[in-house]
C-alpha positions in Angstrom: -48.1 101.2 -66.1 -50.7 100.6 -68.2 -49.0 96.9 -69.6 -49.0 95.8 -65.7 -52.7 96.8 -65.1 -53.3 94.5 -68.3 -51.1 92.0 -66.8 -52.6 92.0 -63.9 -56.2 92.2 -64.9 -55.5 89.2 -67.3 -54.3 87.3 -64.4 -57.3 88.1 -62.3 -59.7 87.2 -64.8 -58.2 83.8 -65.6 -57.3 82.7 -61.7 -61.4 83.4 -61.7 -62.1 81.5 -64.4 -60.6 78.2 -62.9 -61.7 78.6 -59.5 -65.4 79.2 -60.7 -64.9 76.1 -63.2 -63.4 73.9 -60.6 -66.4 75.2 -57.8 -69.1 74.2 -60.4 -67.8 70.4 -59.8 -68.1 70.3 -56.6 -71.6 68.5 -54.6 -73.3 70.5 -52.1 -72.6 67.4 -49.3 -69.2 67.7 -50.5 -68.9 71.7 -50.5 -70.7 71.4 -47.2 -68.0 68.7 -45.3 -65.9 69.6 -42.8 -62.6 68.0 -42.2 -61.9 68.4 -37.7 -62.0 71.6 -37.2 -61.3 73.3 -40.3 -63.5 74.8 -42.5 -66.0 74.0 -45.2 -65.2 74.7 -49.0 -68.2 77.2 -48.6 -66.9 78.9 -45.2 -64.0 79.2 -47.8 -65.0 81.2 -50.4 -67.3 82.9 -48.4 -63.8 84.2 -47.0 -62.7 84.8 -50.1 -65.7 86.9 -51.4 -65.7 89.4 -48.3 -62.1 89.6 -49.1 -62.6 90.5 -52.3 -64.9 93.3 -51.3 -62.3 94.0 -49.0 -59.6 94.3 -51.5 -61.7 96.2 -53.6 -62.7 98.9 -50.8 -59.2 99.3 -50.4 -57.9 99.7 -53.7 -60.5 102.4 -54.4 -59.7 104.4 -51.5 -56.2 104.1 -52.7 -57.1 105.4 -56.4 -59.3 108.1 -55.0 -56.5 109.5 -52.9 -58.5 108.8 -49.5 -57.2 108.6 -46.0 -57.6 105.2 -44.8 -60.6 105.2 -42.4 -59.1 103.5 -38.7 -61.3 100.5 -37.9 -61.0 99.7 -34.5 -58.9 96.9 -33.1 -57.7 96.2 -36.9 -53.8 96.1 -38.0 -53.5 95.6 -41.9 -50.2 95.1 -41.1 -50.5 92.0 -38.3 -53.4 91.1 -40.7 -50.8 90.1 -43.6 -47.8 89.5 -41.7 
């Protein structure tokens, strides 16, 4: 196990490092513009950064050996289906 957690911690830090390198290069018009209805490169990652907490939250509860607390009217399951 351990080899994987490296693996994977590796992997984490270096999908990190690009997407805070390619972020840097971005404008502020340009990380504000929205294309129709979509969302704005910051709307974006701040998805991805309550995700992360997310993610995190989970994976703790997980390592502690925690019941999942119920959150009403949320299905992990339809969530990543």
């Amino acid at each position: 196990m351990g080899s994987d957690v490296e693996e994977i911690l590796a992997k984490t830090r270096s999908t990190h490092a690009k997407l805070l390198a390619f972020l840097q290069g971005i404008a502020p018009d340009v990380a504000d513009r929205r294309l129709g209805e979509g969302w704005t490169i910051r709307e974006t990652v701040g998805h991805l950064v309550d995700a992360e907490k997310a993610h995190r939250r989970f994976i703790e509860t997980v390592a502690g050996g925690q019941a999942m607390p119920e959150v009403a009217g949320f299905d992990l399951n339809a969530w990543n289906a």
